[in-house]
C-alpha positions in Angstrom: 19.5 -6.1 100.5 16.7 -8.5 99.2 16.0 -6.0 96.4 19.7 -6.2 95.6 19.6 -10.5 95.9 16.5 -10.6 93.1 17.4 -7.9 91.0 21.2 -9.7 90.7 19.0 -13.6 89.8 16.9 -11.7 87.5 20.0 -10.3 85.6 21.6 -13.6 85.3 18.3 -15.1 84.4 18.0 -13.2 81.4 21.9 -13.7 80.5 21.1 -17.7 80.7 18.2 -17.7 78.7 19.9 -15.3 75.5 22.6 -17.7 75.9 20.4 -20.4 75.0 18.3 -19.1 73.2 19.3 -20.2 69.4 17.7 -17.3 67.8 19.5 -14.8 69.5 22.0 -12.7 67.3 25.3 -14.1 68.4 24.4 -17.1 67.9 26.3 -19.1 64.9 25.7 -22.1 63.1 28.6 -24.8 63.0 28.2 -24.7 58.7 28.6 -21.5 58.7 32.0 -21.1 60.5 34.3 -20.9 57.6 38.1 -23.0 58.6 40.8 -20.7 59.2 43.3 -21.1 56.1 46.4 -22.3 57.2 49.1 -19.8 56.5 52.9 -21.0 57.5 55.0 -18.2 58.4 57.9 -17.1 55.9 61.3 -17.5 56.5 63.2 -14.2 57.2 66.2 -13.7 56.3 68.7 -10.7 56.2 70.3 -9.4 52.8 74.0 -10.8 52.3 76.0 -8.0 53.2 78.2 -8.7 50.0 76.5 -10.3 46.5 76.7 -14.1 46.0 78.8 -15.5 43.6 77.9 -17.5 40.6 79.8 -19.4 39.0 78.4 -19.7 35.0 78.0 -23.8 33.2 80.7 -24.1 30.6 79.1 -23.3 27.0 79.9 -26.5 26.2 77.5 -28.1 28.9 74.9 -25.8 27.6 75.3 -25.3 23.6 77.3 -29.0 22.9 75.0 -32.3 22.1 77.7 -35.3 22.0 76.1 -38.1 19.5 76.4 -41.6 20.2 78.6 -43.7 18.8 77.0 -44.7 15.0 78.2 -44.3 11.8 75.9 -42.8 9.2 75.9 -41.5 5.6 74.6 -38.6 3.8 74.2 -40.7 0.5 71.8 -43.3 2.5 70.4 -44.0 5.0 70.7 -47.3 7.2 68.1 -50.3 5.5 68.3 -48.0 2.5 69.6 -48.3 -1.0 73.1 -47.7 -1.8 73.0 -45.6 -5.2 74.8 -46.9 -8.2 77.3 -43.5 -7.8 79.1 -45.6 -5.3 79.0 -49.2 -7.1 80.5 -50.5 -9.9 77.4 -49.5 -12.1 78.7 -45.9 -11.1 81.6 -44.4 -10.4 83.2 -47.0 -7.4 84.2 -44.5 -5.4 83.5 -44.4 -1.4 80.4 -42.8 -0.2 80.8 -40.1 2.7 80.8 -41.5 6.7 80.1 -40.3 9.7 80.1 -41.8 13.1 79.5 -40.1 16.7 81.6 -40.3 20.1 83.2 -43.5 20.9 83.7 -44.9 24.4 85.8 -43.6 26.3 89.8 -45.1 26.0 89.4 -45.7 22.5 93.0 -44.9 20.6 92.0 -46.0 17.0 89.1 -47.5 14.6 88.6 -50.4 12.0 86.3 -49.7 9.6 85.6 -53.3 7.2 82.3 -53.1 4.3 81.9 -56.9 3.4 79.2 -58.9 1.6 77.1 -61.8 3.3 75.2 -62.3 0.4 78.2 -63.1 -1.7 80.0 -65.3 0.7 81.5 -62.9 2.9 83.4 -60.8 0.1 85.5 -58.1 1.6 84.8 -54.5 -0.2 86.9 -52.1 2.2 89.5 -52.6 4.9 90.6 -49.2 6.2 92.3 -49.6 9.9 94.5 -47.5 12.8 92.2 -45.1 11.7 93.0 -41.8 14.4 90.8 -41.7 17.4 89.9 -38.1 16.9 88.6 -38.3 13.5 84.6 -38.9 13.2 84.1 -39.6 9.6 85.7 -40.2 5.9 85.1 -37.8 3.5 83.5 -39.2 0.1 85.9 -41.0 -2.7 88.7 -41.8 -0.2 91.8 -42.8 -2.8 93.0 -46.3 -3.0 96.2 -45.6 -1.4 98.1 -48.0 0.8 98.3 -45.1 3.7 96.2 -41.5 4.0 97.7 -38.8 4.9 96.0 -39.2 8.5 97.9 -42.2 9.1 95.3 -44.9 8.6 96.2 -47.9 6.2 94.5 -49.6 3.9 94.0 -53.5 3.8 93.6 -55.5 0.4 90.0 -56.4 -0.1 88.4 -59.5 -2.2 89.6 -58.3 -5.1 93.2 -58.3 -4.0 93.1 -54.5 -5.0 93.7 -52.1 -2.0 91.2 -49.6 -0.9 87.1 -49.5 -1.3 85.7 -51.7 -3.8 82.0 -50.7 -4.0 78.6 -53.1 -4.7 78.6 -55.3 -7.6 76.4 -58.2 -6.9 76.3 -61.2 -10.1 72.3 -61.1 -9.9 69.6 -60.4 -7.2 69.9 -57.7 -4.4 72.7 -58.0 -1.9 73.3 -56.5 1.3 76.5 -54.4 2.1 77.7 -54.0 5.9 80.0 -50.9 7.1 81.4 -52.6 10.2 83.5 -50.1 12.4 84.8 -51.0 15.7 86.9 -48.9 18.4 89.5 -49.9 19.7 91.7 -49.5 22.9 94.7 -49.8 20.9 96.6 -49.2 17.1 97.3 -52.4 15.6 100.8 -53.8 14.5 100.1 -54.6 10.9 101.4 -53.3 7.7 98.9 -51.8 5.0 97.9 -54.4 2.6 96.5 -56.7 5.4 93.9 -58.8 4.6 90.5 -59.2 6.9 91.8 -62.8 8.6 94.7 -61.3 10.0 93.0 -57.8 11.1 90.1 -60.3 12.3 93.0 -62.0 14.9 94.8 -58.9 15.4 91.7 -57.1 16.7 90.7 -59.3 19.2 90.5 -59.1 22.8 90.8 -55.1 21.8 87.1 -54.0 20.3 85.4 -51.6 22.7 82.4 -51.1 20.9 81.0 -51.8 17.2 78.3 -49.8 15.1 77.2 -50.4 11.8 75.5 -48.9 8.4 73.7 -51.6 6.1 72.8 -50.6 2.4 70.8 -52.5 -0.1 72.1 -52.9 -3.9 70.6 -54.8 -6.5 71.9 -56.3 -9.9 
């Protein structure tokens, strides 16, 4: 039994001392204990039993780019110079304008070109223009109505229809004014700018305009 009783405390003796003994083979430094990378479990889920639906954008969401509202021109650009083509040095007829998409519960536009530089002179009054068109073609015809609808006011001249740049000396600039509006106005073509002035207001939505240089 005492045989037994030493040869037991000499087995644990040795146990204890490779234990503590840092040179022994299982033991590990902290540094080299690499951290366990943290891996969150994936969600599982089952197959639908039947394909999902899904339901395509419009094209028009997709493919369509609405431009703002402002009016440009393909003959010049805004701050640039008007050429003589559309001046009384040229031809006098209207140069080409485009505008973009105008806020919404507009039902017509007013489009005036005036003069600062000459004391406000009035080139172009075109009004009740139809809310759906975005632009005037070039050399619109002096006529009291187009065939759109839209009507024609008398400009400084007392002529009807566009009257293009034709300043006595120095360079002028020349404003394309257009305004929306939430409503057509109650005039009769030949209306001068004072009276589409008061008739217009309390009804402009929004206003954009194209300046142009000319010079003598």
């Amino acid at each position: 039994m005492r045989n037994q009783v030493v040869l037991f405390c000499t087995v644990v003796l040795i146990l204890v001392s490779q234990s503590c003994n840092p040179s022994s083979t299982e033991a590990v430094s902290r540094e080299s204990i690499s951290p366990i990378p943290t891996v969150l479990p994936q969600p599982v889920s089952s197959p639908p039993s039947e394909p999902a639906t899904v339901t395509p954008l419009p094209a028009a969401i997709i493919t369509e780019e609405i431009m703002p509202f402002e009016i440009t021109s393909t003959a010049f650009v805004h701050q640039g110079v008007i050429p003589p083509l559309y001046s009384c040095k040229g031809s006098d007829i209207s140069p080409p304008l485009a505008w973009g998409e105008p806020p919404g519960g507009t039902r017509s536009f007013v489009l005036v070109m005036d003069d600062p530089d000459g004391g406000n002179w009035i080139h172009w009054v075109i009004y009740n223009l139809p809310a759906e068109i975005r632009g005037l073609p070039e050399d619109v015809p002096q006529n009291a109505k187009l065939p759109d609808g839209s009507l024609q006011g008398t400009n400084s001249w007392g002529r009807l229809g566009y009257g293009g740049p034709c300043p006595p000396s120095g360079t002028h600039r020349y404003f394309f004014r257009l305004y929306a509006l939430d409503s057509m106005l109650d005039l009769p073509s030949g209306a001068r700018a004072p009276a589409l002035v008061q008739a217009m207001a309390g009804h402009i939505l929004a206003q954009v305009e194209l300046m142009g240089f000319f010079s003598h």
